[in-house]
C-alpha positions in Angstrom: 218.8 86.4 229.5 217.7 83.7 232.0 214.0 84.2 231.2 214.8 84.1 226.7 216.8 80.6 228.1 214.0 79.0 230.2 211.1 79.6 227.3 212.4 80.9 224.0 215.5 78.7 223.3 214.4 74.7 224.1 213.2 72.7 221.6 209.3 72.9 222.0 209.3 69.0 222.1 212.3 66.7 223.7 212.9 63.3 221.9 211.8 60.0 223.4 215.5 59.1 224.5 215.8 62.8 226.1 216.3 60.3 229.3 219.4 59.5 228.4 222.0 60.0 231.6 224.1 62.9 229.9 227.9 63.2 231.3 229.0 66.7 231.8 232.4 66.2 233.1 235.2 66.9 230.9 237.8 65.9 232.9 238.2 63.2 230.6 239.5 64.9 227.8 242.5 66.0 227.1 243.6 69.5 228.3 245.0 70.6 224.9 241.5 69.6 222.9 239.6 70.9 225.9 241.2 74.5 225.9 240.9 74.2 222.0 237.5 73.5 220.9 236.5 75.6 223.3 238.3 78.3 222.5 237.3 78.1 219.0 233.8 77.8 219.9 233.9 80.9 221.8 234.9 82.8 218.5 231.3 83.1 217.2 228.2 83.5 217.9 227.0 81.8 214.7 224.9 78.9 214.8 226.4 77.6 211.6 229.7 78.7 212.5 230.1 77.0 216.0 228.4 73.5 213.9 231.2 73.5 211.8 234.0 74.2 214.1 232.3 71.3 216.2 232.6 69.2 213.4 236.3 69.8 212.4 236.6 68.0 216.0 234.7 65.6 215.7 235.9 64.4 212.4 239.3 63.9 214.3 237.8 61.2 216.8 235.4 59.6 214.8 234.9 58.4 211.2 231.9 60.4 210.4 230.1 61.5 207.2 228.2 64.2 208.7 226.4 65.8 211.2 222.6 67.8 211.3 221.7 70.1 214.1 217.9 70.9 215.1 217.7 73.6 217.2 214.5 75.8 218.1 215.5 78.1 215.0 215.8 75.7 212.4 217.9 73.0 211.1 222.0 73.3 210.1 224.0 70.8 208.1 227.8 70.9 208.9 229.5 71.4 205.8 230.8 68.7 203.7 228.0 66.5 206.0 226.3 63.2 203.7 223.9 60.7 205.2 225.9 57.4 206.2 224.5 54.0 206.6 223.8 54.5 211.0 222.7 57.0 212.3 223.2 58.5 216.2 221.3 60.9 217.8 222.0 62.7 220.9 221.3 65.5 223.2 222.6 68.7 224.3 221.0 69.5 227.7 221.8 72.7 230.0 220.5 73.4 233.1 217.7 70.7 232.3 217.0 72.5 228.9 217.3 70.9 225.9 219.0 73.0 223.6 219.2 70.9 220.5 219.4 67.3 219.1 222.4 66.2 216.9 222.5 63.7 214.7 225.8 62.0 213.6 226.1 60.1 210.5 228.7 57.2 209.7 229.3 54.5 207.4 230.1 52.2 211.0 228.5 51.4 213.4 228.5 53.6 217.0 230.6 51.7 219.3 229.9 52.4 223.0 233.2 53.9 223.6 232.4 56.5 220.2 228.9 57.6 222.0 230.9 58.3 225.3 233.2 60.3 222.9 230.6 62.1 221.8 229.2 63.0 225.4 231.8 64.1 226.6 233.0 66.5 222.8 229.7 67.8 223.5 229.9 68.8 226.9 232.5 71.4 225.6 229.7 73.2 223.3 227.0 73.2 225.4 227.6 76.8 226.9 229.0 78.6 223.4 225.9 77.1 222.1 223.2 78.6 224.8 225.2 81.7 224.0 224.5 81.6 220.6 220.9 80.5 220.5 219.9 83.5 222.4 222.0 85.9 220.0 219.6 84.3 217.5 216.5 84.7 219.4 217.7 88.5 220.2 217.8 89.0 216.2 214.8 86.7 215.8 212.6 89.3 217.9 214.3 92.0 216.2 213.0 91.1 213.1 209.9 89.3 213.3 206.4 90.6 214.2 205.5 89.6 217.7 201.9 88.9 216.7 201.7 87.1 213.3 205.6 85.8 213.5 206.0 87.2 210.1 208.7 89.1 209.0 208.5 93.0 210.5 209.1 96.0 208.1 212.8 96.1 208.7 213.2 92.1 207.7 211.7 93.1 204.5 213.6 96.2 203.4 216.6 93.8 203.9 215.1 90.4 202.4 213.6 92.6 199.3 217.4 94.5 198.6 218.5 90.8 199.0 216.2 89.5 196.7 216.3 91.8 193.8 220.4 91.6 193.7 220.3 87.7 193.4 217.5 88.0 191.0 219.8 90.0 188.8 222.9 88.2 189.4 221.0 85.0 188.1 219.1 86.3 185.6 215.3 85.4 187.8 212.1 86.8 187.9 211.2 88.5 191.0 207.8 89.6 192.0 206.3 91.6 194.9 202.9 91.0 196.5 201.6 93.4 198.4 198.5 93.0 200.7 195.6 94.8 202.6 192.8 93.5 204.0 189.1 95.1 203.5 186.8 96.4 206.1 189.8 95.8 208.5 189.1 98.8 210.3 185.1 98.0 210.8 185.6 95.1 212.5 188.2 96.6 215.2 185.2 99.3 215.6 182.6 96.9 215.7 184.1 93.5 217.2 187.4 95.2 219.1 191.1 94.7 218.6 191.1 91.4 220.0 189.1 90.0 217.5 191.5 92.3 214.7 194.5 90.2 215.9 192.8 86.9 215.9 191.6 87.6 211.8 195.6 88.9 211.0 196.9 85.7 212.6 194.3 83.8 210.0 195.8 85.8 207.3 199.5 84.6 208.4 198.6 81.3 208.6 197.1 81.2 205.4 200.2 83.0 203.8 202.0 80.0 205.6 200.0 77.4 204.4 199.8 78.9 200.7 203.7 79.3 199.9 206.5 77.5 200.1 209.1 79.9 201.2 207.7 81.2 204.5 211.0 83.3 205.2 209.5 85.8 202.5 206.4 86.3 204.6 206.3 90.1 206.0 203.7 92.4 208.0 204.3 96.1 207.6 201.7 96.6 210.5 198.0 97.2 211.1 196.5 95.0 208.0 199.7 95.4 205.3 201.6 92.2 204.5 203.8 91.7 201.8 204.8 88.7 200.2 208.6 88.4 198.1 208.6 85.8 195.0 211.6 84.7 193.7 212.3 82.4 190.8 209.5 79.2 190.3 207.5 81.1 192.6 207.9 84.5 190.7 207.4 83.1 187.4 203.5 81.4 188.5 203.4 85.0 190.6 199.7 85.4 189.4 199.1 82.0 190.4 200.2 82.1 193.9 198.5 85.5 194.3 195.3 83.7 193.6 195.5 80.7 195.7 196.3 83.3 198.5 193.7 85.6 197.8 191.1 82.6 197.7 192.5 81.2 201.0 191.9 84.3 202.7 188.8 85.2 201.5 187.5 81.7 201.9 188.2 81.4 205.0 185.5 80.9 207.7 186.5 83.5 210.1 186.6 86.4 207.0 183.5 85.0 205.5 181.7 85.6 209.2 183.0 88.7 210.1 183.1 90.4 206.3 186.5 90.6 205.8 188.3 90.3 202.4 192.0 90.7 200.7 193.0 93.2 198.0 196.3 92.6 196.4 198.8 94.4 194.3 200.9 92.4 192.3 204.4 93.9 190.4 207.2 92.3 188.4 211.0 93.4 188.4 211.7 95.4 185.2 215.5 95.3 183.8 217.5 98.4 185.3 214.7 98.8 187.7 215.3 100.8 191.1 214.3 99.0 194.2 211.7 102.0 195.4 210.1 102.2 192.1 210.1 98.1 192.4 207.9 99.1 195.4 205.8 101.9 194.2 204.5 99.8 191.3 203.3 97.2 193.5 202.0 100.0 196.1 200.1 101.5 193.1 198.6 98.2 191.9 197.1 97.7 195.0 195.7 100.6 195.7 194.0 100.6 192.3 193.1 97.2 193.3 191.2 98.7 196.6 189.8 101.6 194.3 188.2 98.7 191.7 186.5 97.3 194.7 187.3 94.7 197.0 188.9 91.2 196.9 191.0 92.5 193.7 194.3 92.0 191.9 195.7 94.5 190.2 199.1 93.6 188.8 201.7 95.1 186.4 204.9 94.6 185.1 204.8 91.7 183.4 206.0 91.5 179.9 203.3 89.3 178.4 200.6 91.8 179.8 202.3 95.1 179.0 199.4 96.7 180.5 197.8 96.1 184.0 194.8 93.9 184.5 192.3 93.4 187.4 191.0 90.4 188.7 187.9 90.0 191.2 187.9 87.5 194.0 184.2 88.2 195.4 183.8 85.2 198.3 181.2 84.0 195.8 183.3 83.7 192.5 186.2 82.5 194.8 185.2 78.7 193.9 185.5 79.3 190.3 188.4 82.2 189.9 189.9 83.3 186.5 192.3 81.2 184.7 194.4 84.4 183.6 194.8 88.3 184.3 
């Protein structure tokens, strides 16, 4: 635990005010809140959770509108929380760590005596919170691919159940992307595995740079990603597949070492099961691969009723089709 708390759980970068003289005493406040919040706290292991427990106390000292909480794994919002007219930031340091910057909003000022409130509120989170940031970096490893920092296999078959019951629920498209690169395995025999990781952590970064919802980013393994689209996304699904196939395949480092992305697209059909969701997308791509490389085969989409292929060649890349 000590080692995911020295490197995995600080934010990469402090603030400029992370100088600040923080006091953890508590012997200031009173025993009854003490033993309370603390208490509480200690009830969950939830990021969100323990933010909004810390804000029921808060609100009881000071007349806040809301509070935000940046931590290593994201941002959190208490709920209810609005911007106010001042803003405070502060600190939550352990062990010379810094776990996470708050800031407080309020439509009044931060008097000198509410900021030492604040210190010393926050001295009561600071160990329930190091306790749940490495629960979250525990499940964070558990479902992430250590080399890209996509979303791993078991992420997906979550995310995708997930995705296809809210689709439903609100009446959405929802589209499945799945990937594979071309020639993969000729450059691990020719150029090594090192070189092989180097071109799939291209390939994340372009699925990164090319969507908007990165949390739908996945790597099966070897050179299989798959990509979840869910409403605006979904309905431009041919779209998005293009500008990801061109990123890839425009790319510097796949233009140098031949490399090249086949995709198979696939649409959510009413009363549709979740594996033959999958299997139509499988299929689409591997008649993309079959057709040649850099392809898109997709299906599934009611204005097509039948499947079409697409080539993205390096050399048509800068002029692709305008439809499938």
């Amino acid at each position: 635990m000590d080692a995911i708390m020295n490197r995995e759980l600080a934010l990469d970068v402090a603030p400029s005010y992370a100088a600040l003289n923080r006091c953890q005493q508590t012997d200031s406040l009173p025993d009854c809140t003490e033993q309370t919040l603390t208490s509480q706290l200690q009830t969950s292991l939830d990021i969100q959770q323990q933010l909004d427990i810390f804000s029921m106390y808060a609100g009881r000292l000071l007349s806040i509108t809301g509070i935000r909480l940046n931590t290593a794994f994201g941002e959190h919002q208490a709920a209810g929380s609005s911007n106010g007219s001042h803003t405070y930031k502060s600190l939550l340091v352990l062990n010379q760590q810094c776990l996470a910057e708050v800031h407080y909003h309020s439509d009044q000022p931060f008097s000198p005596t509410q900021q030492r409130d604040i210190v010393l509120l926050e001295s009561e989170w600071l160990f329930a919170l190091r306790n749940a940031l490495v629960v979250a970096r525990l499940q964070q490893m558990a479902l992430k691919d250590p080399l890209t920092a996509l979303g791993n296999r078991r992420f997906f078959d979550d995310s995708f159940t997930k995705a296809i019951q809210l689709a439903r629920r609100r009446q959405q498209t929802c589209a499945l992307l799945l990937l594979d690169l071309d020639n993969f395995k000729q450059l691990n025999d020719n150029y090594g595995h090192a070189m092989g990781d180097e071109l799939l952590i291209v390939v994340a970064d372009c699925m990164r740079d090319a969507l908007r919802q990165t949390d739908s980013l996945f790597r099966f393994g070897g050179d299989e990603f798959a990509v979840i689209l869910a409403d605006e996304d979904a309905d431009s699904a041919d779209l998005v597949a293009r500008r990801l196939l061109k990123a890839i395949n425009q790319h510097h480092k796949s233009v140098q070492y031949g490399i090249s992305a086949s995709a198979g697209l696939a649409y959510l059909q009413p009363m549709q099961a979740t594996e033959h969701f999958f299997a139509a997308a499988d299929r689409a791509l591997y008649e993309a691969k079959a057709s040649g490389k850099a392809n898109l085969k997709q299906t599934g989409k009611e204005i097509l009723k039948v499947a079409a292929t697409v080539n993205f060649a390096p050399s048509q890349a800068s002029n692709p089709p305008l439809s499938c």
